[in-house]
C-alpha positions, 0 to 999 in steps of 0.5 A, spaced: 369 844 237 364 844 243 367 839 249 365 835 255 367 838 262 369 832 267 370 833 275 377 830 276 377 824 280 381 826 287 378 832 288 372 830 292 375 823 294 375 822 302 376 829 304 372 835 304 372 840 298 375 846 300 372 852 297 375 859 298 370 865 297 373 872 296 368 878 296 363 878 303 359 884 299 352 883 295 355 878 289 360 874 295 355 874 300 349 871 296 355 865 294 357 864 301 349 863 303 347 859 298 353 854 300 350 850 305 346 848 301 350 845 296 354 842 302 348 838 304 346 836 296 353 833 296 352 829 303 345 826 300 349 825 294 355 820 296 360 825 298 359 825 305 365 830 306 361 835 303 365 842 302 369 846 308 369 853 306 372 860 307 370 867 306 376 873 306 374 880 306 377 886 310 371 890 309 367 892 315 359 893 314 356 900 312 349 903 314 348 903 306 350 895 305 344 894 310 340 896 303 342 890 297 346 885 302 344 881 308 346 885 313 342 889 319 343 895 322 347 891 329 351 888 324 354 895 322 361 896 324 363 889 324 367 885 319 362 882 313 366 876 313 365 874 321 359 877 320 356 871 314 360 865 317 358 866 325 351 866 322 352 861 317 355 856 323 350 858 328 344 856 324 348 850 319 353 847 325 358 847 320 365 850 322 367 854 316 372 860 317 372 868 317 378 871 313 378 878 315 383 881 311 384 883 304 386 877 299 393 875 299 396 868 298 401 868 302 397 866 308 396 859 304 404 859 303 406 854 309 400 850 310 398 847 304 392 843 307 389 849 307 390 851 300 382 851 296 381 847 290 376 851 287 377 860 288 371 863 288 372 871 286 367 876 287 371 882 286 369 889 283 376 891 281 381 889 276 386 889 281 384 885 286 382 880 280 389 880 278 392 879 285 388 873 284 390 871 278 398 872 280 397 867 286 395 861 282 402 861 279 404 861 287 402 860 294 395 858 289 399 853 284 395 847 286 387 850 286 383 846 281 378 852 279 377 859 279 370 861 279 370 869 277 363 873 279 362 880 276 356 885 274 355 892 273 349 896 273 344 891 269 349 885 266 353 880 269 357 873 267 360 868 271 366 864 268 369 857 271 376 856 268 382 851 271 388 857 272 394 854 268 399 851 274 402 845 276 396 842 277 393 845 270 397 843 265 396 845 258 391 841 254 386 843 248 381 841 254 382 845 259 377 850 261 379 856 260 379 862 265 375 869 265 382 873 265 385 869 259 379 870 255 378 877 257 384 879 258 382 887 260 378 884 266 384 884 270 388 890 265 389 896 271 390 901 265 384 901 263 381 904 269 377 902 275 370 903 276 366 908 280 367 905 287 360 904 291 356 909 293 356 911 300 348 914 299 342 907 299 339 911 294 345 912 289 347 905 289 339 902 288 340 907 282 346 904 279 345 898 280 338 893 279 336 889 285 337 882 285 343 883 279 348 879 284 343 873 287 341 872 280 348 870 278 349 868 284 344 862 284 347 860 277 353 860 279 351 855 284 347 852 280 353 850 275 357 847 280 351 844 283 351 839 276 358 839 276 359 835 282 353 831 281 354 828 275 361 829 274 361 833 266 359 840 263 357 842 257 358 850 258 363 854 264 359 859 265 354 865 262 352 872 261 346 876 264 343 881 261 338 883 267 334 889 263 332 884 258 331 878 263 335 873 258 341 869 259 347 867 255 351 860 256 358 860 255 359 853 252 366 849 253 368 850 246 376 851 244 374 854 237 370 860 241 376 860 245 380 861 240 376 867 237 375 870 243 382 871 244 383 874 238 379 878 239 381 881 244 388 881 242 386 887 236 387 894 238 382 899 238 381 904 233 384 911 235 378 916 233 379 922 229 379 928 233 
């Protein structure tokens, strides 16, 4: 049965919406970048708070990420974070903040003012999405969203779901998250995929140009017609970049259920 979203009412009510970003690589820093402009849609549509973000990666800038991602060869050498936020502070004259680490949750333990409401995940490995997951029955236990970006070579998806915690209850309604309808994006026995290429060649090969943008700008879009209008009808979408066609993920708790199982029946073992 397909249901209607609605955006909790104190999330955006006299205080900024906190945003934490975690991935400053093709996918995380197309996110970061098209930010401000929500910030700015926001302001214009009544919530002069606007959003407060902050962007964590302990990845420092290689001469092949000058390739598919916004950074320059004086940029080489330097932390991706710092380098995204400095810029976006300079030309926005906002005050967001560089985390120049990998993700951990304990650095939102002793300040929960500090803790998101909405995570963004832009990560390529299924261990770095399960530290994320973990962390929302902890440090995290307040975050409102999770919004989870990935792609491979030609396709790509972005899903939003509310983490079951102490601010996500269960209910029918609840929107649920990328991990608990694909549970093998976060299953570290599967395998990781190849890691990136250190050749600008290689890396163009494996992987279409504007993949990441394009999941980025609408994922962007998305949470734009959430915050405005306050409800949505889908949670997120899949991206076949070969093809050009989009797939729309609806919020419909019978599709959830036949996702789940799914992905609960086991695979045939082949005959050798």
């Amino acid at each position: 049965m397909r249901i209607e979203h609605t955006l909790p009412e104190e999330l955006v009510r006299n205080r900024p919406l906190r945003i934490l970003v975690v991935g400053a690589g093709g996918t995380g820093s197309a996110i970061v970048m098209g930010l401000p402009f929500l910030d700015q849609a926001m302001r214009v549509w009544g919530h002069r708070f606007g959003l407060t973000v902050a962007l964590m990666d302990a990845d420092v800038v290689t001469e092949t990420n000058c390739v598919r991602q916004p950074f320059a060869a004086s940029d080489i050498g330097q932390n991706k974070a710092t380098v995204l936020i400095n810029r976006i502070n300079l030309f926005w004259g906002t005050q967001w903040q560089a985390v120049p680490s990998n993700f951990h949750a304990r650095s939102f333990e002793r300040n929960h003012d500090r803790t998101p409401d909405l995570v963004i995940g832009c990560v390529d490995t299924r261990a770095a999405r399960r530290a994320i997951e973990g962390s929302f029955s902890r440090a995290l236990n307040h975050v409102f969203y999770w919004l989870d970006l990935g792609n491979n070579a030609a396709s790509g998806q972005y899903v939003l779901g509310q983490p079951l915690n102490a601010r996500n209850r269960r209910k029918a309604e609840r929107l649920r998250t990328v991990s608990e309808l694909y549970p093998e994006i976060v299953d570290e026995k599967v395998g990781e995929d190849r890691l990136p290429s250190c050749s600008a060649l290689e890396a163009l090969e494996r992987q279409e140009p504007f993949i990441n943008q394009t999941l980025a700008a609408s994922a962007l879009a998305m949470l734009a017609q959430l915050l405005r209008y306050g409800r949505l009808r889908h949670h997120g979408a899949f991206l076949n970049a070969k093809t050009g066609q989009m797939c729309a993920l609806p919020i419909d708790t019978v599709l959830w259920r036949k996702t789940r199982r799914r992905a609960k029946k086991p695979v045939a073992k082949k005959n050798l």
